[in-house]
PDB file of N, CA, C and O in Angstrom:
ATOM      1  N   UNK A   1       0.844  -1.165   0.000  1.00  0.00           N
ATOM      2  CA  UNK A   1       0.000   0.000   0.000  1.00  0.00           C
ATOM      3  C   UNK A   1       0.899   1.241   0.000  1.00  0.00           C
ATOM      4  O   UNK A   1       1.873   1.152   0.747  1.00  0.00           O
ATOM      5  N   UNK A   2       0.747   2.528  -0.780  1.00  0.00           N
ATOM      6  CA  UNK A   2       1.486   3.143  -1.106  1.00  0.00           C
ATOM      7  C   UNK A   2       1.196   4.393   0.637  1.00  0.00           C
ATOM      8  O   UNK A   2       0.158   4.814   1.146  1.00  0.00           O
ATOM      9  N   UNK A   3       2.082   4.503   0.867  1.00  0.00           N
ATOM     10  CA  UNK A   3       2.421   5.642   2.316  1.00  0.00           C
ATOM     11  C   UNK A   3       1.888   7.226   1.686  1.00  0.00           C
ATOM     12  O   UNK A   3       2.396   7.650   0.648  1.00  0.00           O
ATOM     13  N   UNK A   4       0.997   7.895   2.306  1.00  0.00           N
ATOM     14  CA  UNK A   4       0.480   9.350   2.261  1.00  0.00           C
ATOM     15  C   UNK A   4       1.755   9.599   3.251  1.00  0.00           C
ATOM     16  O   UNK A   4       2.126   8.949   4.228  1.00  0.00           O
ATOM     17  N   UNK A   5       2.364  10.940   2.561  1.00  0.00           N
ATOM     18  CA  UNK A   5       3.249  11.684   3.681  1.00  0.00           C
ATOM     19  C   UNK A   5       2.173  12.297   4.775  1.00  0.00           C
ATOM     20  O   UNK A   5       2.044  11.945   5.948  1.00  0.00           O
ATOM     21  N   UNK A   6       1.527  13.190   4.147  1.00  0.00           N
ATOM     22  CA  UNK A   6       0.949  13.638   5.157  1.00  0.00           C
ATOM     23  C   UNK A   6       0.125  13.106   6.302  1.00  0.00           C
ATOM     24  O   UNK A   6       0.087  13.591   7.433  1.00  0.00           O
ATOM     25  N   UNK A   7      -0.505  12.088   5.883  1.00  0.00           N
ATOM     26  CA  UNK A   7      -1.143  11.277   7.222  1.00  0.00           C
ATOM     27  C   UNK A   7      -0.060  10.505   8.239  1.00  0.00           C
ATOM     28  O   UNK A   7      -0.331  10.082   9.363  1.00  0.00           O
ATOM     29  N   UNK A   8       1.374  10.420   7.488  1.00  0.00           N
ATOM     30  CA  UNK A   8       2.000   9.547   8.095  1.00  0.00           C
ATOM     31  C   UNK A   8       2.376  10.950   9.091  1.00  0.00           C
ATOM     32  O   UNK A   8       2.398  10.823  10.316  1.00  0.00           O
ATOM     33  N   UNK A   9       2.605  12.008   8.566  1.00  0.00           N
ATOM     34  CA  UNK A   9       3.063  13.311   9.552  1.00  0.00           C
ATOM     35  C   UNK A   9       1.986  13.540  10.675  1.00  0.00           C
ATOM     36  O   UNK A   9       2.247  13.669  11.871  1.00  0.00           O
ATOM     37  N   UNK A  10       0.938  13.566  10.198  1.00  0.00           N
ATOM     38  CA  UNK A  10      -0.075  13.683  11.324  1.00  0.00           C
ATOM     39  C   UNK A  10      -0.054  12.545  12.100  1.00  0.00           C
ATOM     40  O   UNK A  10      -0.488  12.755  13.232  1.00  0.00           O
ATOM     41  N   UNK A  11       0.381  11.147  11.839  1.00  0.00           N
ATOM     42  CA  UNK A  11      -0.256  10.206  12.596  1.00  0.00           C
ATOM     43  C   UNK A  11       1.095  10.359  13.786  1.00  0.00           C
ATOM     44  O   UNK A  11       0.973   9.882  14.914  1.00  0.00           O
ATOM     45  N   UNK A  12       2.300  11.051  13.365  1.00  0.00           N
ATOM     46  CA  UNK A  12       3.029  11.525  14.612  1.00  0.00           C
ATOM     47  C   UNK A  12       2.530  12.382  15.482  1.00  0.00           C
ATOM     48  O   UNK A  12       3.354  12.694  16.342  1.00  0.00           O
ATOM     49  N   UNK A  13       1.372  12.942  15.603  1.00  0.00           N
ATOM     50  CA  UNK A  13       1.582  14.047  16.096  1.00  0.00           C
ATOM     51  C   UNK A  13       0.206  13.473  17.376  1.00  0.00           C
ATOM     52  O   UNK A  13      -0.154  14.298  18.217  1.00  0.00           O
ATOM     53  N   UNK A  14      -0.401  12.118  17.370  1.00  0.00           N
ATOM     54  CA  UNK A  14      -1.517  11.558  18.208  1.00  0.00           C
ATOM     55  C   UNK A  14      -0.883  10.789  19.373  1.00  0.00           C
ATOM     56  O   UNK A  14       0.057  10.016  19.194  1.00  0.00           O
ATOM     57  N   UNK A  15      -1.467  11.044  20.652  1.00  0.00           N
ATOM     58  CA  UNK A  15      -0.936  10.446  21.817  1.00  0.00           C
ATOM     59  C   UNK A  15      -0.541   9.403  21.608  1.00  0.00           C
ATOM     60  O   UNK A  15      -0.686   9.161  20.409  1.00  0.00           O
ATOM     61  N   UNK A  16      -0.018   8.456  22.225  1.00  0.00           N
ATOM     62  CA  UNK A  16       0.354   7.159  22.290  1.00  0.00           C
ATOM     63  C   UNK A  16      -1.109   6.387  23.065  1.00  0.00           C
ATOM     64  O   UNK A  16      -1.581   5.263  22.897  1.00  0.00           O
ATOM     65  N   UNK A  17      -1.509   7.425  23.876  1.00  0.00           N
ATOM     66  CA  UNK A  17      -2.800   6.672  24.769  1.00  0.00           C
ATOM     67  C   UNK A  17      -4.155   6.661  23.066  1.00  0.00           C
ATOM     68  O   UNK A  17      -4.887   5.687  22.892  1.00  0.00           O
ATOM     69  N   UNK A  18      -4.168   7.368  22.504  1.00  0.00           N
ATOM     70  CA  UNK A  18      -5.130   7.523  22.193  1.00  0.00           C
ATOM     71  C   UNK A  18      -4.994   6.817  20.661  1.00  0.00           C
ATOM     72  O   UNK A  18      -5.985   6.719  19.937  1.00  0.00           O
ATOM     73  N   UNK A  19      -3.678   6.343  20.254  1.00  0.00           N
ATOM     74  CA  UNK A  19      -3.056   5.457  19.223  1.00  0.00           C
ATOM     75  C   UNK A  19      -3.662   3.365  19.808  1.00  0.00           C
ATOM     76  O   UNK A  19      -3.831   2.361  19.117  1.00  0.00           O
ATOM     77  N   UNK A  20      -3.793   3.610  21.342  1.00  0.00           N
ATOM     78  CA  UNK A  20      -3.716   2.395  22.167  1.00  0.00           C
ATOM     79  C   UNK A  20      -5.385   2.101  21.701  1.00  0.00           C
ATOM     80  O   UNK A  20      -5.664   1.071  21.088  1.00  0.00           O
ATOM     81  N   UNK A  21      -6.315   2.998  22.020  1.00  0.00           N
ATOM     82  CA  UNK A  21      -7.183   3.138  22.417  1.00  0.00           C
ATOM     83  C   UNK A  21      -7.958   2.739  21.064  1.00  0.00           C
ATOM     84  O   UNK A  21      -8.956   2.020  21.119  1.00  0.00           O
ATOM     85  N   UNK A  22      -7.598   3.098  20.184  1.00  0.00           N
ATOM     86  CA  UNK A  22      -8.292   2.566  18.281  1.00  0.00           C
ATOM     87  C   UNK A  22      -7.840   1.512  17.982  1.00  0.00           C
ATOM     88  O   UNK A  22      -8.256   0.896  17.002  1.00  0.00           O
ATOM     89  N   UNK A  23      -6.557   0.918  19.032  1.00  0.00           N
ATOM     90  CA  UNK A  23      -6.050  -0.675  18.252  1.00  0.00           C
ATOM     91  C   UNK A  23      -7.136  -1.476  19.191  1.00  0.00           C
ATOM     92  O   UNK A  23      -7.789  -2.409  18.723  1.00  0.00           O
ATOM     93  N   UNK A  24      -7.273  -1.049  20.521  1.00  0.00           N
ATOM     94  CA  UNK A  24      -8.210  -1.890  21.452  1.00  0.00           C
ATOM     95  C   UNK A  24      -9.382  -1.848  20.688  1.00  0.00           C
ATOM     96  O   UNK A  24      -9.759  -3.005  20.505  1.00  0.00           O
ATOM     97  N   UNK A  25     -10.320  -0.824  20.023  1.00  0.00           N
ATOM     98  CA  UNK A  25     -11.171  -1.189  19.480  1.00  0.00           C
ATOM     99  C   UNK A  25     -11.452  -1.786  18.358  1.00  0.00           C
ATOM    100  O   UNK A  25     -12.465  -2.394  18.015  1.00  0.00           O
ATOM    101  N   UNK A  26     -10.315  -1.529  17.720  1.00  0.00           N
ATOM    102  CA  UNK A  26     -10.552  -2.161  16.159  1.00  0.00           C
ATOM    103  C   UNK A  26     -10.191  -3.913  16.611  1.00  0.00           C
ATOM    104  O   UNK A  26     -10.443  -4.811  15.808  1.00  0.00           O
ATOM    105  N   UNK A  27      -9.474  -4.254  18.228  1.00  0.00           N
ATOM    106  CA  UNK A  27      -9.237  -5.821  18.060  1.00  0.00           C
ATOM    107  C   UNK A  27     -10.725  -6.136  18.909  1.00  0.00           C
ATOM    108  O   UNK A  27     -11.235  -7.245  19.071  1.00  0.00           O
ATOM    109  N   UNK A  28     -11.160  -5.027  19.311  1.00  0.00           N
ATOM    110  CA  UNK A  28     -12.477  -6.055  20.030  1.00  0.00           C
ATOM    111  C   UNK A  28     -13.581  -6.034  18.948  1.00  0.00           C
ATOM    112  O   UNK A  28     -14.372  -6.977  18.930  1.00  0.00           O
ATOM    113  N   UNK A  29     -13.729  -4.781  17.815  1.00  0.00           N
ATOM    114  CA  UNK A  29     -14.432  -5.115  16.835  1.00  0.00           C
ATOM    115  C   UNK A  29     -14.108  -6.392  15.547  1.00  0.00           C
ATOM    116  O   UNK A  29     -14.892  -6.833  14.706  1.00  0.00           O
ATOM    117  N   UNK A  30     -12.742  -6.724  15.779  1.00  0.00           N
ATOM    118  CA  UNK A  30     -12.321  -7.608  14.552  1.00  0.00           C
ATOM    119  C   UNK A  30     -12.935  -9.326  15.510  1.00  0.00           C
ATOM    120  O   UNK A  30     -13.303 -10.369  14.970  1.00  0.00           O
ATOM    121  N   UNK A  31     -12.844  -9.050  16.860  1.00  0.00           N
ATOM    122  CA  UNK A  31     -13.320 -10.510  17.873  1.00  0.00           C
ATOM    123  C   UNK A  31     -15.031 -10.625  17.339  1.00  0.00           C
ATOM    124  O   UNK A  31     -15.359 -11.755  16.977  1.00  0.00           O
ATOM    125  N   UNK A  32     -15.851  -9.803  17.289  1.00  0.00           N
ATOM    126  CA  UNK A  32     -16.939  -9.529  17.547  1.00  0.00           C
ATOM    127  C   UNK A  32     -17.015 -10.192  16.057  1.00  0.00           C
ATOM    128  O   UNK A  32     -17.522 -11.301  15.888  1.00  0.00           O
ATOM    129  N   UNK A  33     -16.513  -9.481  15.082  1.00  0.00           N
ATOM    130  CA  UNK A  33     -16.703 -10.084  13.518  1.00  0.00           C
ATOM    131  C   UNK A  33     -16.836 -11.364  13.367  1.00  0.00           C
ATOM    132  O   UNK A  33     -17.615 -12.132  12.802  1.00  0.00           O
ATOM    133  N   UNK A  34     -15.164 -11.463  14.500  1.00  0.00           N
ATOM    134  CA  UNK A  34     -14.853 -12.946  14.192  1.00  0.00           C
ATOM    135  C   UNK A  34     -16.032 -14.274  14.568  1.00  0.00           C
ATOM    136  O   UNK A  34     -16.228 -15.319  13.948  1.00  0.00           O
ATOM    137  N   UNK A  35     -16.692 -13.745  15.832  1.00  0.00           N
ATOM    138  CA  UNK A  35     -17.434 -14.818  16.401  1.00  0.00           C
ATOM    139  C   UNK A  35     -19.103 -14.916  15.663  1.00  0.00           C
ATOM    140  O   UNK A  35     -19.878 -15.864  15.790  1.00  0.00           O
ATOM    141  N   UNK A  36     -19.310 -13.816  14.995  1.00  0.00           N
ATOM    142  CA  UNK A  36     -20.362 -13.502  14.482  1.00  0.00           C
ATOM    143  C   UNK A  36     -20.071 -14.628  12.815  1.00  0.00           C
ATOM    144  O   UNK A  36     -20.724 -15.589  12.407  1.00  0.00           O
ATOM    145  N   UNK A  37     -19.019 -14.049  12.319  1.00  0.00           N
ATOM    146  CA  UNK A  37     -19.046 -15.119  10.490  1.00  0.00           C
ATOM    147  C   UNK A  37     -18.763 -16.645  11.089  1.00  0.00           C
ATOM    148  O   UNK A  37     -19.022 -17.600  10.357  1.00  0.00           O
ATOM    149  N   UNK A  38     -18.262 -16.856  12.344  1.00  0.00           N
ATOM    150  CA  UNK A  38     -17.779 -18.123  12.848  1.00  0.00           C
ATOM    151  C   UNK A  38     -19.327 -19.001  12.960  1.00  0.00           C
ATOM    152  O   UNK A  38     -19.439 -20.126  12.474  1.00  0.00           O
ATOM    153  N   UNK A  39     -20.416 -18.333  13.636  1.00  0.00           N
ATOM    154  CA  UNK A  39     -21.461 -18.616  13.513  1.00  0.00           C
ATOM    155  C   UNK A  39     -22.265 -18.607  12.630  1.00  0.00           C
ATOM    156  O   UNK A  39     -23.183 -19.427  12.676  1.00  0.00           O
ATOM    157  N   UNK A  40     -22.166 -17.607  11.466  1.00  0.00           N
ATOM    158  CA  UNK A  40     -23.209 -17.405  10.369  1.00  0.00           C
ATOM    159  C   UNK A  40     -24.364 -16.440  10.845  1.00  0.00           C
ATOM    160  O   UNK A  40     -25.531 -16.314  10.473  1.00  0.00           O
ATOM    161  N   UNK A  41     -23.621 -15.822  11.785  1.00  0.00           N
ATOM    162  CA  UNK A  41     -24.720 -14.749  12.164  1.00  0.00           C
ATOM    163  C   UNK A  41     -24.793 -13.261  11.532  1.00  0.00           C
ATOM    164  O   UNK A  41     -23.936 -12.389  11.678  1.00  0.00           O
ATOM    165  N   UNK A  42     -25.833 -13.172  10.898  1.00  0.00           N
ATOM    166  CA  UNK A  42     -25.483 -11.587  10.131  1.00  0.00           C
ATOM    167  C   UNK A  42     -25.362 -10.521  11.008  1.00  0.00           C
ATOM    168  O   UNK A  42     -25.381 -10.804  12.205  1.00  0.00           O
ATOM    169  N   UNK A  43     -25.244  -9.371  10.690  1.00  0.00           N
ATOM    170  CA  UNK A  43     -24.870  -8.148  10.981  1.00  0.00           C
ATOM    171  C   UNK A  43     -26.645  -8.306  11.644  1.00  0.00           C
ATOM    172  O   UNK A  43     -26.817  -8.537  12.841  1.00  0.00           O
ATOM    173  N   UNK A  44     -27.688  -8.162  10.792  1.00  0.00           N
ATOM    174  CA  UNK A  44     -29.361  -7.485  11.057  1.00  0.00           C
ATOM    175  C   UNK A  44     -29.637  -8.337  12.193  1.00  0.00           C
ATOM    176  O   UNK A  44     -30.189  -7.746  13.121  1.00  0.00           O
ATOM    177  N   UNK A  45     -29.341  -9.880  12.414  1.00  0.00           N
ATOM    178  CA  UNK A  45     -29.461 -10.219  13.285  1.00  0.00           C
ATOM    179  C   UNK A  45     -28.510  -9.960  14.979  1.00  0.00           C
ATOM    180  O   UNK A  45     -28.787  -9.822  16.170  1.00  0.00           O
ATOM    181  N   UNK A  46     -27.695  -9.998  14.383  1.00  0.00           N
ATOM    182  CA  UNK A  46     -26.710  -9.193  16.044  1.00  0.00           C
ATOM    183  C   UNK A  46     -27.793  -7.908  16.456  1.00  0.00           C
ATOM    184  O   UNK A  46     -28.115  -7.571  17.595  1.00  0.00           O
ATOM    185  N   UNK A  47     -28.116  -7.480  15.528  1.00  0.00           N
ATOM    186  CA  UNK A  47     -28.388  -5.836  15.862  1.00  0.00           C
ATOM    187  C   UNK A  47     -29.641  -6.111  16.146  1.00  0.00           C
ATOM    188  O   UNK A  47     -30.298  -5.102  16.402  1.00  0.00           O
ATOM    189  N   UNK A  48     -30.409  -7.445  16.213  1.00  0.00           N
ATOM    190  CA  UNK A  48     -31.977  -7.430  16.683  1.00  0.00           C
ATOM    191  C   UNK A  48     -31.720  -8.221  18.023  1.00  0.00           C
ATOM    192  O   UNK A  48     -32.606  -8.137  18.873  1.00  0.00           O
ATOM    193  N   UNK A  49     -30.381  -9.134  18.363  1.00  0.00           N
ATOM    194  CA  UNK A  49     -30.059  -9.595  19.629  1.00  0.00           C
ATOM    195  C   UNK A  49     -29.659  -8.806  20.783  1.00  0.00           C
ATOM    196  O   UNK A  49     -29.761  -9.073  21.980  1.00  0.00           O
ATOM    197  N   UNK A  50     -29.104  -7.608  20.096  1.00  0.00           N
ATOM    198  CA  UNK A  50     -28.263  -6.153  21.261  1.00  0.00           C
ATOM    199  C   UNK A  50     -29.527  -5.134  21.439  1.00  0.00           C
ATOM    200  O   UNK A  50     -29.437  -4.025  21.966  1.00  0.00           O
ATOM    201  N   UNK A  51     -30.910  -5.798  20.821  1.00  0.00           N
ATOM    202  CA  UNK A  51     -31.930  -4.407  20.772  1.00  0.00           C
ATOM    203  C   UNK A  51     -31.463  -3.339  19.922  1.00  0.00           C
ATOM    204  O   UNK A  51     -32.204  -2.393  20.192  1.00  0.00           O
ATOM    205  N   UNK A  52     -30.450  -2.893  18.844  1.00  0.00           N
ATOM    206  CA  UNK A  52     -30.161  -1.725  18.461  1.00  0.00           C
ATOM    207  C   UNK A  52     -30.130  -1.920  17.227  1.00  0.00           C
ATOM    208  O   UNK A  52     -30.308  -3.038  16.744  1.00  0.00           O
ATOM    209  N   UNK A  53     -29.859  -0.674  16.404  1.00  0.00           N
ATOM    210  CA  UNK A  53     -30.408  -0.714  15.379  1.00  0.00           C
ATOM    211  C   UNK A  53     -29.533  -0.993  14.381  1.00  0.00           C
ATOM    212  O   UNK A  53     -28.623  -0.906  15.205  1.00  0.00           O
ATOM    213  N   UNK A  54     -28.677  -1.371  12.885  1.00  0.00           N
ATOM    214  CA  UNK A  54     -28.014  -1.824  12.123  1.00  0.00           C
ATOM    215  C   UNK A  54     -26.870  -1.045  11.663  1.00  0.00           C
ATOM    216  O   UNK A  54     -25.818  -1.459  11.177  1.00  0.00           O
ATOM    217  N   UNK A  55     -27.298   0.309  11.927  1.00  0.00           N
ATOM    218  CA  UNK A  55     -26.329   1.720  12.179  1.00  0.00           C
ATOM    219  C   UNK A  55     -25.362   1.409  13.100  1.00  0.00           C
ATOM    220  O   UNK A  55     -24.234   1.236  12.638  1.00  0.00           O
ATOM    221  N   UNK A  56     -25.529   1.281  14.428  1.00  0.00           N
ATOM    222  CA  UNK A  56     -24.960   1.248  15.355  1.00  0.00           C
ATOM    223  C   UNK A  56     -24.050   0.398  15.168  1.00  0.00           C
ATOM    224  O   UNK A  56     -22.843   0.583  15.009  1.00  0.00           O
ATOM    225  N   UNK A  57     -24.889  -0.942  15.197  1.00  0.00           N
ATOM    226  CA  UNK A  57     -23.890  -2.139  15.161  1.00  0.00           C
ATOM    227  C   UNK A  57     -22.522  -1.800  13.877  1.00  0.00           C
ATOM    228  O   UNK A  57     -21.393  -2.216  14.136  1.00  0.00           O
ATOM    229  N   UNK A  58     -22.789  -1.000  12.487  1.00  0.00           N
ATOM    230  CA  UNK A  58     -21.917  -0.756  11.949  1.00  0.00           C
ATOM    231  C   UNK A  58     -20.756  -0.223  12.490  1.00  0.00           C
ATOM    232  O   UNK A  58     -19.570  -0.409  12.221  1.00  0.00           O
ATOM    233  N   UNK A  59     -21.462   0.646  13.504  1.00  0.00           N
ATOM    234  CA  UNK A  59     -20.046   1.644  13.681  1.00  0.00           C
ATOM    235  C   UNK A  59     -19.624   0.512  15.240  1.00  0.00           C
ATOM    236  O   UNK A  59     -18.532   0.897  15.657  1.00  0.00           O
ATOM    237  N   UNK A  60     -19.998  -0.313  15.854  1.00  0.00           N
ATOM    238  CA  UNK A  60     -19.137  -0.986  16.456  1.00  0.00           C
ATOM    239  C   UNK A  60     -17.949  -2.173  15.671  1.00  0.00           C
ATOM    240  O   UNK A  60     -16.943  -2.700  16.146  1.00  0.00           O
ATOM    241  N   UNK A  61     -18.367  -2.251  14.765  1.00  0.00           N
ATOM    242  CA  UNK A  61     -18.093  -3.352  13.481  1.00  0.00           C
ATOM    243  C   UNK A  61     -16.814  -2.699  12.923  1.00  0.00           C
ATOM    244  O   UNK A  61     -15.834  -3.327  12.522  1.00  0.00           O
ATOM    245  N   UNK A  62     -16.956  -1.252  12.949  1.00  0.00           N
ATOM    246  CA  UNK A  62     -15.903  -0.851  11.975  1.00  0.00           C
ATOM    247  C   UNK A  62     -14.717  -0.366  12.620  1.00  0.00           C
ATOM    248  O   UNK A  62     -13.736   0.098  12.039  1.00  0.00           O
ATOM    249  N   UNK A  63     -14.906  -0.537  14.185  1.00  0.00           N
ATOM    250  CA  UNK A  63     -13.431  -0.486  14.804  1.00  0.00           C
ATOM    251  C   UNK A  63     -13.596   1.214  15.771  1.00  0.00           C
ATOM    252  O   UNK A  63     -13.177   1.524  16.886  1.00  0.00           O
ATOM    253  N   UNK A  64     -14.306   1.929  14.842  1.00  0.00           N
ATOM    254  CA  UNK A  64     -14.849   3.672  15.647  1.00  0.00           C
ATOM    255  C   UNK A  64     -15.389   3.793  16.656  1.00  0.00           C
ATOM    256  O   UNK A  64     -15.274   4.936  17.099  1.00  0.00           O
ATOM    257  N   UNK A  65     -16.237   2.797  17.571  1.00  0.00           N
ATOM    258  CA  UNK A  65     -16.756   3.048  18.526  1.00  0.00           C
ATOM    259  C   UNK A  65     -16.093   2.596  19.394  1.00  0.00           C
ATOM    260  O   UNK A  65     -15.393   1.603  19.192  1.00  0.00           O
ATOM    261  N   UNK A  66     -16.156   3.294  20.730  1.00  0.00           N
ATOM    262  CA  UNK A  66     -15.207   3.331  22.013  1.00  0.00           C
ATOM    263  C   UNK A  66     -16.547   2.208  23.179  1.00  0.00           C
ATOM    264  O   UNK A  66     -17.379   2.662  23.966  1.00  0.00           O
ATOM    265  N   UNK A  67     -16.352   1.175  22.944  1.00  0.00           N
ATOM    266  CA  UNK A  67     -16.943   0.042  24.295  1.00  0.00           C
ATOM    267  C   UNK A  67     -16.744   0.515  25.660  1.00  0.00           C
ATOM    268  O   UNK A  67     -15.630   0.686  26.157  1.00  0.00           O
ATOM    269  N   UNK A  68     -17.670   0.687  26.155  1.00  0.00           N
ATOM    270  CA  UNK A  68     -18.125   0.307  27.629  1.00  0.00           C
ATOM    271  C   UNK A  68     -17.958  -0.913  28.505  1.00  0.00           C
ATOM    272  O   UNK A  68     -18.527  -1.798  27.865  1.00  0.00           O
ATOM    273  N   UNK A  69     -17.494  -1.438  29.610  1.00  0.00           N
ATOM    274  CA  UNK A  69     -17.631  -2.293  30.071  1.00  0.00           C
ATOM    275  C   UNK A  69     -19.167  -3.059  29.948  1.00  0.00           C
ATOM    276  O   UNK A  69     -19.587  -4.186  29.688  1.00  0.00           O
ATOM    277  N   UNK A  70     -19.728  -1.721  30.300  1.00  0.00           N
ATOM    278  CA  UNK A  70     -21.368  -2.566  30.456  1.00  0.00           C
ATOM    279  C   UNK A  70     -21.903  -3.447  28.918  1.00  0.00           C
ATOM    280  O   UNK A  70     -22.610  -4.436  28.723  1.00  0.00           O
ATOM    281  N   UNK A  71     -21.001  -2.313  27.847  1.00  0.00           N
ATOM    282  CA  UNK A  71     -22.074  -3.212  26.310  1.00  0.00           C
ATOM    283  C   UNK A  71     -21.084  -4.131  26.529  1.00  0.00           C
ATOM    284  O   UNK A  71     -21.488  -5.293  26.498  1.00  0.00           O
ATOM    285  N   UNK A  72     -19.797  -3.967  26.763  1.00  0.00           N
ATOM    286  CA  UNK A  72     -18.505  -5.243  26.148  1.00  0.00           C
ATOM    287  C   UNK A  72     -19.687  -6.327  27.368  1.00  0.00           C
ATOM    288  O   UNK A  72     -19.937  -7.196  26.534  1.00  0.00           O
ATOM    289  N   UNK A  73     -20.068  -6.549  27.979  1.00  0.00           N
ATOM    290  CA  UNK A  73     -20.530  -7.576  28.967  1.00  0.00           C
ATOM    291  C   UNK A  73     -22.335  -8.097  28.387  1.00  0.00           C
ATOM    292  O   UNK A  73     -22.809  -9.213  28.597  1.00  0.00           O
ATOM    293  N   UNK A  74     -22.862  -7.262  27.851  1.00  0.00           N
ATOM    294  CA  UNK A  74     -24.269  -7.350  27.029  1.00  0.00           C
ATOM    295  C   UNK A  74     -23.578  -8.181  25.993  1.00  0.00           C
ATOM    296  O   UNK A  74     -23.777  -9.396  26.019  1.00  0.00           O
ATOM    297  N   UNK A  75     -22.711  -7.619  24.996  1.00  0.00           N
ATOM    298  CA  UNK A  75     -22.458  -8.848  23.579  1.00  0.00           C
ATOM    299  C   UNK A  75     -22.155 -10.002  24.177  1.00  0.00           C
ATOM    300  O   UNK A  75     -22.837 -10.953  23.797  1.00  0.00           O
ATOM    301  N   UNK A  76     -21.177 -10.269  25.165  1.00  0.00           N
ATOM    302  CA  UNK A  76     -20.952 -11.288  25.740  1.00  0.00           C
ATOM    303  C   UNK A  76     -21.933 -12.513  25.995  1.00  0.00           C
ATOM    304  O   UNK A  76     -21.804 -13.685  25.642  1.00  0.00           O
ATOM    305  N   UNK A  77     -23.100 -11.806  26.821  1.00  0.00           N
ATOM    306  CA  UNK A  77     -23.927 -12.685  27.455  1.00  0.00           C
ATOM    307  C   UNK A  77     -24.583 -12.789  25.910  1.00  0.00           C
ATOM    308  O   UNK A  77     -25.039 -13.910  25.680  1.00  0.00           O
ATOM    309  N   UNK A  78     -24.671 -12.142  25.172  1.00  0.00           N
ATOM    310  CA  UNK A  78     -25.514 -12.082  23.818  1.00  0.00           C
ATOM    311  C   UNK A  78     -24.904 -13.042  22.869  1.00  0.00           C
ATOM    312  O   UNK A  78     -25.674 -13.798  22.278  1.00  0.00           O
ATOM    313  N   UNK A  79     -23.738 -13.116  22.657  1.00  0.00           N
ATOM    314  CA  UNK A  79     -22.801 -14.631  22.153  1.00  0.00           C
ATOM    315  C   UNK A  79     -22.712 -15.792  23.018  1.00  0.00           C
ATOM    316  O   UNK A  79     -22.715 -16.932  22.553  1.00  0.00           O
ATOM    317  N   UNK A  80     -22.630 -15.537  24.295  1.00  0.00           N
ATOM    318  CA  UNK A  80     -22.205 -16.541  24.892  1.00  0.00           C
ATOM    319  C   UNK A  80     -21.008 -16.473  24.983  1.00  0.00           C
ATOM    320  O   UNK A  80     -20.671 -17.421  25.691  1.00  0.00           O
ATOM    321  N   UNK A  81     -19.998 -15.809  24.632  1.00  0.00           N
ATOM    322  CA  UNK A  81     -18.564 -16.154  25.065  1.00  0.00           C
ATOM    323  C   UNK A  81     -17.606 -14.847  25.157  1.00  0.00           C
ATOM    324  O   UNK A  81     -17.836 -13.933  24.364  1.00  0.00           O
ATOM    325  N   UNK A  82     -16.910 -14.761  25.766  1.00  0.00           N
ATOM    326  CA  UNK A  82     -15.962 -13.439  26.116  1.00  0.00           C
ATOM    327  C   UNK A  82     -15.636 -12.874  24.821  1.00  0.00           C
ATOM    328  O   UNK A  82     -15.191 -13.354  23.778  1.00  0.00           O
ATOM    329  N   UNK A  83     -16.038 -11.547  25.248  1.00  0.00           N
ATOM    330  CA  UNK A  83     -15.422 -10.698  23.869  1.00  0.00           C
ATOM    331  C   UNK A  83     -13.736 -10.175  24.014  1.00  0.00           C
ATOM    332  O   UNK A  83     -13.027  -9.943  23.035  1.00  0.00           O
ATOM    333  N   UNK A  84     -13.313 -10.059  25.368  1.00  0.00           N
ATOM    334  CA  UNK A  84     -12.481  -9.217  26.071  1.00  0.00           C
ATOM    335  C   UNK A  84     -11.439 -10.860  26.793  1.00  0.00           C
ATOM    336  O   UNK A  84     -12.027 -11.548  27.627  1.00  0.00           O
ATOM    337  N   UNK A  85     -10.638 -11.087  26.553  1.00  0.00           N
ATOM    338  CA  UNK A  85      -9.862 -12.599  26.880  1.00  0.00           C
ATOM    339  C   UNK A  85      -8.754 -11.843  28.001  1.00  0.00           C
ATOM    340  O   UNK A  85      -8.171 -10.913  27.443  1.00  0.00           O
ATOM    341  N   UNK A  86      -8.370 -12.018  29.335  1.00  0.00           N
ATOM    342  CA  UNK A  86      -7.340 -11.207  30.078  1.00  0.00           C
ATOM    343  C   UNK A  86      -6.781 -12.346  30.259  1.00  0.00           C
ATOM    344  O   UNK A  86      -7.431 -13.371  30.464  1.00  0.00           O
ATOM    345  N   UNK A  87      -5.196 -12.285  30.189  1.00  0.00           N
ATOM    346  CA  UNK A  87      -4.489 -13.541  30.424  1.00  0.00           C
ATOM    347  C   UNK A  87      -4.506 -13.604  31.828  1.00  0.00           C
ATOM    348  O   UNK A  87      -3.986 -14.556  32.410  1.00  0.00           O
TER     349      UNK A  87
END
């Protein structure tokens, strides 16, 4: 993939906390993917199991939304299995 100077200049210039904070979500949204195609469960259906609407679930899907303990613990009980693994 070819490197933008300029984003690579800006992407110096973002906390380290807040660089941490988009990899944590994009790996708990890539878990969530994962357990969802593992099952054959679509997107419309997750989003009628969490009560919310197909919007939403996108933007948890796409790595942008910042999780809560309380939803990270709702998908959970809503899959059945840990979204969040602590060694």
């Amino acid at each position: 993939m070819k490197k933008n100077d300029l984003f690579e200049e800006c992407l110096k210039t973002v906390p380290a906390e807040i660089k941490e904070e988009v990899s944590l979500n994009i790996d708990i949204a890539n878990r969530i993917h994962y357990i969802l195609r593992s099952r054959n469960i679509k997107q419309k259906d997750f989003a009628l199991m969490m009560h919310k609407n197909e919007a939403e679930i996108s933007r948890w899907l796409s790595g942008s939304h910042g999780f809560t303990t309380t939803t990270l613990a709702k998908i959970s009980a809503a899959l059945g299995e840990p979204i969040v693994v602590v060694p």
